[in-house]
C-alpha positions as CSV (number, residue, x, y, z in Angstrom):
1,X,0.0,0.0,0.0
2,X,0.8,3.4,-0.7
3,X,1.7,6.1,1.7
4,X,0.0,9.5,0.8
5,X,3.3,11.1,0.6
6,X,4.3,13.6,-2.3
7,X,6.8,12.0,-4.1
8,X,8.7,13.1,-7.7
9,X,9.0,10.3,-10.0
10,X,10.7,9.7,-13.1
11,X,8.8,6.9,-15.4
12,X,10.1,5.8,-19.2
13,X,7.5,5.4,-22.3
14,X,8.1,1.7,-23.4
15,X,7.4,2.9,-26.7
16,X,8.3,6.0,-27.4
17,X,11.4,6.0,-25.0
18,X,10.3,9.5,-23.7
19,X,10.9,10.0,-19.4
20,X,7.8,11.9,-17.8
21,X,8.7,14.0,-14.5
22,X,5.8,14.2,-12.6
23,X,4.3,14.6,-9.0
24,X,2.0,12.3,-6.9
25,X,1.3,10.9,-3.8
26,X,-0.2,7.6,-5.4
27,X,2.5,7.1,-8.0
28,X,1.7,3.3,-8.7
29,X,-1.8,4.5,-9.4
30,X,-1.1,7.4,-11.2
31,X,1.8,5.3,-13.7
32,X,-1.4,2.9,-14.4
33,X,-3.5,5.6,-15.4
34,X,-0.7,6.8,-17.6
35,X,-0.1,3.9,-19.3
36,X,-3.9,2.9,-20.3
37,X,-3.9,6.9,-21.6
38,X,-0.7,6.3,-24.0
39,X,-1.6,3.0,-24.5
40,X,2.4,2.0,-23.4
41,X,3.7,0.0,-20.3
42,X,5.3,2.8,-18.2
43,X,8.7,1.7,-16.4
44,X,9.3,3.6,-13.2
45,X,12.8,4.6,-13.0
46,X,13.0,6.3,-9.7
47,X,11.0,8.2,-6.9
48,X,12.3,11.2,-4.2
49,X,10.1,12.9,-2.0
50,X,9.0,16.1,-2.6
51,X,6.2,18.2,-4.4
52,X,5.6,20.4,-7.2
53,X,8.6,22.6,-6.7
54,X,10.9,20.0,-6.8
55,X,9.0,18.4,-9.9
56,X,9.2,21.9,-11.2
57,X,12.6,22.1,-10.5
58,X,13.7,19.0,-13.0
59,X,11.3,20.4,-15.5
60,X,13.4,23.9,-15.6
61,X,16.6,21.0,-15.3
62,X,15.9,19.3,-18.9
63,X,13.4,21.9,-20.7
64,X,15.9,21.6,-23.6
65,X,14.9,18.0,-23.9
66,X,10.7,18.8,-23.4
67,X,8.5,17.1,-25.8
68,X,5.6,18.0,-24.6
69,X,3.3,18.4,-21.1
70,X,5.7,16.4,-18.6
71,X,7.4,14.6,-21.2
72,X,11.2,14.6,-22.4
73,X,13.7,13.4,-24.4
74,X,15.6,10.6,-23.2
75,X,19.3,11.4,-22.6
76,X,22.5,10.6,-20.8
77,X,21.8,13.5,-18.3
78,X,18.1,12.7,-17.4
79,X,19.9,8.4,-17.2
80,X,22.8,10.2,-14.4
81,X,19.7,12.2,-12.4
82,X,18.1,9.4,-11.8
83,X,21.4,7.2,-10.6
84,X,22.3,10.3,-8.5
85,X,18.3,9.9,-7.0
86,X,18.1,6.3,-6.3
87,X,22.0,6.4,-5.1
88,X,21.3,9.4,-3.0
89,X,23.8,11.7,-4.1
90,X,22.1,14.4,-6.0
91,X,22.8,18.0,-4.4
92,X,19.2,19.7,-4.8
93,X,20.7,22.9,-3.8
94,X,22.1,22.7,-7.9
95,X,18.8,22.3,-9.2
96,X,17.4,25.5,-10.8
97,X,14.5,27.3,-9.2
98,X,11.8,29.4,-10.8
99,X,8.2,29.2,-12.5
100,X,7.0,26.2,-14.2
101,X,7.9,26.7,-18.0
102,X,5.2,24.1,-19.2
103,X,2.3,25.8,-16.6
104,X,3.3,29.0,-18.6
105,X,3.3,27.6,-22.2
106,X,-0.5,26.3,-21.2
107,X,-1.3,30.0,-19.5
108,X,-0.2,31.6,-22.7
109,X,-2.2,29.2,-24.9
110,X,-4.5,29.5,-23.1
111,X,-5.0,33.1,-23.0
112,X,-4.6,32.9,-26.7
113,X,-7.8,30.8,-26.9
114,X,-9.6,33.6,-24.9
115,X,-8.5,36.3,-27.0
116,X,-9.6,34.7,-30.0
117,X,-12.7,33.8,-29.2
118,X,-13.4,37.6,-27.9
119,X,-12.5,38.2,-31.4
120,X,-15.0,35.3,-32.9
121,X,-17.5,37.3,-30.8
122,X,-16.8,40.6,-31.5
């Protein structure tokens, strides 16, 4: 069972290869709901506590490699974060700090959307 902790995890796309960085405190649950959505088994590579900053935190970490919502590119550095997590060496104090990038991307499209349909109405 579960504890109803926050936790960060790092799970890999069987077949697309991608790595989604997310936040949950029922991971095993959430990685099945995930997987009947992409239609993909969904490995779990690693879990740390923590919440939406952290999760945030990785996302600023590896936006070069974003694919889309919480997805990104495999890589060699996303492979040695998630060593340094399940070996318990990662300094968090290195991990950048800020705004989520992909909460702002849906924000702007968002307001977008509204803009244009103001227009529609106009």
């Amino acid at each position: 069972m579960e504890t109803f902790e926050t936790k960060v995890y790092f799970a890999r796309a069987a077949r697309t290869g991608h790595v989604k960085i997310g936040a949950s405190y029922q991971v095993k649950n959430r990685l099945k709901l995930l997987a009947a959505a992409i239609k993909s088994p969904v490995e779990l590579l690693v879990t740390t506590p923590g919440a939406r900053p952290l999760e945030t935190s990785f996302h600023l970490l590896f936006w070069d490699l974003h694919v889309g919502h919480e997805w990104f590119e495999a890589s060699p550095r996303i492979d040695a974060a998630v060593i340094a997590l399940r070996e318990g060496w990662l300094d968090f104090s290195k991990l950048p700090v800020g705004r989520s990038p992909i909460i702002s991307a849906a924000m702007k499209r968002a307001r977008a959307a509204r803009m244009l349909a103001q227009a529609d109405a106009a």
